[in-house]
C-alpha positions as CSV (number, residue, x, y, z in Angstrom):
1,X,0.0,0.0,0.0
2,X,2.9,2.7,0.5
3,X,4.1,1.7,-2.6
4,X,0.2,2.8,-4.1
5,X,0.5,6.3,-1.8
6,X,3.6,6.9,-3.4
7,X,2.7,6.4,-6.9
8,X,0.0,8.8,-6.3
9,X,1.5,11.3,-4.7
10,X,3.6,11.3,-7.4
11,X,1.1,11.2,-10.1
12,X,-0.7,14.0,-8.2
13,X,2.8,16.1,-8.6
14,X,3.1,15.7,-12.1
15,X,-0.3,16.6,-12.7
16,X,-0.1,19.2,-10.4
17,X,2.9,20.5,-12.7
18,X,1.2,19.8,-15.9
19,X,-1.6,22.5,-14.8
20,X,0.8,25.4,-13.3
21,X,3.2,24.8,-16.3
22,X,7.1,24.4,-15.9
23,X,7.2,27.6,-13.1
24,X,5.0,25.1,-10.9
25,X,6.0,26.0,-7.4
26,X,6.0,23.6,-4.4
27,X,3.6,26.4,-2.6
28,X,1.4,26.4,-5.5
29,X,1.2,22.4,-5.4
30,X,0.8,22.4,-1.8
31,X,-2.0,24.4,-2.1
32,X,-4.2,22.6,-4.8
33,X,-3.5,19.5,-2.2
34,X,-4.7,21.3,0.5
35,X,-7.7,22.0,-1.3
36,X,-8.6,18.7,-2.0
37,X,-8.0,17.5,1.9
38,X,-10.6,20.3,2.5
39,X,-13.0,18.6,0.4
40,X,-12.1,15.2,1.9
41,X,-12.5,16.4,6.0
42,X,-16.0,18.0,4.4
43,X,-17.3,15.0,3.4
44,X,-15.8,13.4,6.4
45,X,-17.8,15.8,8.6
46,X,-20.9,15.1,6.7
47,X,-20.6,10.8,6.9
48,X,-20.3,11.3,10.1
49,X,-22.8,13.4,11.4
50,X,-24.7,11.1,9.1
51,X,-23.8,7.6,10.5
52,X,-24.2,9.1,14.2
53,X,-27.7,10.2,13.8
54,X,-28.6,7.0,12.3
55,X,-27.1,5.7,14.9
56,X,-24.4,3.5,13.5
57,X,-21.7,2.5,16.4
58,X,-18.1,3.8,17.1
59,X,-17.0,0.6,16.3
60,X,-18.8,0.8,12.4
61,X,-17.7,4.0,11.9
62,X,-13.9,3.5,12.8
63,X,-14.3,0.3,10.3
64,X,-15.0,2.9,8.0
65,X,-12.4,5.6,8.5
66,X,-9.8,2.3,8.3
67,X,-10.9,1.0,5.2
68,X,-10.9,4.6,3.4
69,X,-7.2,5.2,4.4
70,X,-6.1,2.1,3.5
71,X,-7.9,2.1,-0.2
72,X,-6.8,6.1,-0.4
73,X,-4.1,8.5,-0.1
74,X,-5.3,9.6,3.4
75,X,-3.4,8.5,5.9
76,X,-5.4,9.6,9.4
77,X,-8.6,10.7,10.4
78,X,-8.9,12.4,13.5
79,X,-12.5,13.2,14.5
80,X,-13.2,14.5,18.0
81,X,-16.1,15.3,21.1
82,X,-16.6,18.7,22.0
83,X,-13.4,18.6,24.7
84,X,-11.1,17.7,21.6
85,X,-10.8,14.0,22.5
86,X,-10.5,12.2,19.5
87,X,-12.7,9.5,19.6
88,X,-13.2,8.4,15.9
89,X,-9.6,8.0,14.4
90,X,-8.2,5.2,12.1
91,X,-5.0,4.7,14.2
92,X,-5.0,3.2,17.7
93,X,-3.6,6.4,19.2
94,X,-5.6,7.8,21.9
95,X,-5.3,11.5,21.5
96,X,-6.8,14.8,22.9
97,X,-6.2,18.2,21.0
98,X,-5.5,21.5,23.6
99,X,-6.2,24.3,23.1
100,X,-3.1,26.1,24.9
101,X,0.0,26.4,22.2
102,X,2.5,26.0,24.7
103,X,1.1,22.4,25.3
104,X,0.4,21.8,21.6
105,X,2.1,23.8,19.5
106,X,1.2,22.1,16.1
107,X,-2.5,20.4,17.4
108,X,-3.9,23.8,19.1
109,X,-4.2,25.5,15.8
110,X,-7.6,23.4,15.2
111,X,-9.0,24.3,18.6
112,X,-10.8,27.3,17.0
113,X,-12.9,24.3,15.1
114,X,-14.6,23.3,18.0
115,X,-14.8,26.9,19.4
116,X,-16.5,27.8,16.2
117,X,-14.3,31.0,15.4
118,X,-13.0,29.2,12.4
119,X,-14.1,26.9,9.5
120,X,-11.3,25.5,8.1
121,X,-7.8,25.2,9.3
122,X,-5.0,24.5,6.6
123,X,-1.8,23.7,8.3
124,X,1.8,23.1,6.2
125,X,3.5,19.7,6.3
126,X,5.2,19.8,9.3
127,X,6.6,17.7,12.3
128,X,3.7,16.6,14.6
129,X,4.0,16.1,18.2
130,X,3.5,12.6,18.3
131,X,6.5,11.1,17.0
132,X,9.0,13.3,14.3
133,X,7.0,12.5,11.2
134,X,6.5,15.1,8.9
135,X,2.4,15.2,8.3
136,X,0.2,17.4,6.8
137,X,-3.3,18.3,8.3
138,X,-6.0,20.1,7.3
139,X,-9.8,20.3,9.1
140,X,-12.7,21.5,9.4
141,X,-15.5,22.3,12.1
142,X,-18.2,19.6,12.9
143,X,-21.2,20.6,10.6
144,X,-23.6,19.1,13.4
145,X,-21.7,19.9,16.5
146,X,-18.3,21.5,17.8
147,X,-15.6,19.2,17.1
148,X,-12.7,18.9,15.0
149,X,-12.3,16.7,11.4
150,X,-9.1,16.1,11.0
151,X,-7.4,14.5,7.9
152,X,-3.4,14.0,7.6
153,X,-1.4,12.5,4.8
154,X,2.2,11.2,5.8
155,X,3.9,14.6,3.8
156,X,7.3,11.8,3.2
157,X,5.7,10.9,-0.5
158,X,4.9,14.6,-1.0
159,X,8.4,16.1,0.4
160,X,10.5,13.5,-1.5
161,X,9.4,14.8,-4.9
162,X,10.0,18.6,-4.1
């Protein structure tokens, strides 16, 4: 399968290059990328304000989230409660975003989500807290209730072709 992510990420690039010409610039790429994750954590946030009110389990959902990341270029979902616990994810990693910078300094720029003051966050690829992989995130606010919709791509396909 990382063989698969690579290959598209790849194929994105050139593609990506074939639109913006020869004077393509890796901020210009990152960007049209960016725009597609935004469409992906939108139609994250609407599955799964779907699947909860029809009452579909954590468990079905998560089954879900698993089987898109491992058929897709999306490598983590990250879908919290109203605290910023996330409680739907694709990975076994029990997280909970802050909202205080100094704790957080690359997961507090989605607390405005749940808080409502923003719509969208777009972060560059950049080391997470986690561990020293270099991901990049992009989310959006719950469209039935505050929470964050997260979506990360491992950014090691993307920054190997810059």
């Amino acid at each position: 399968m990382k063989n698969v992510r690579a290959y598209c990420a790849t194929m994105f690039l050139v593609s990506s290059a074939c639109m913006f010409g020869p004077a393509a610039q890796a901020d210009e790429v990152e960007e049209v990328i960016a725009q597609h994750m935004v469409a992906e954590a939108l139609l994250v946030a609407h599955l799964v304000a779907v699947a909860e009110r029809s009452g579909m389990g954590r468990d079905e959902i998560k089954a879900i989230l698993r089987e898109v990341a491992e058929r897709s270029a999306i490598d983590e979902f990250w879908i919290t409660d109203s605290t910023g616990r996330a409680y739907l994810t694709n990975t076994d990693i029990d997280f909970v975003f802050s909202s205080d910078p100094t704790e957080q300094p690359q997961a507090s720029a989605f607390w405005p989500l749940i808080e409502g003051s923003r719509d969208v966050v777009i972060q560059e690829a950049r080391k997470r807290e986690i561990d020293d992989r270099i991901f990049k995130y992009v989310a959006v606010r719950g469209v039935d209730k505050p929470r964050i919709v997260q979506i990360g791509v491992d950014a090691g396909a993307l920054t190997d072709h810059n």
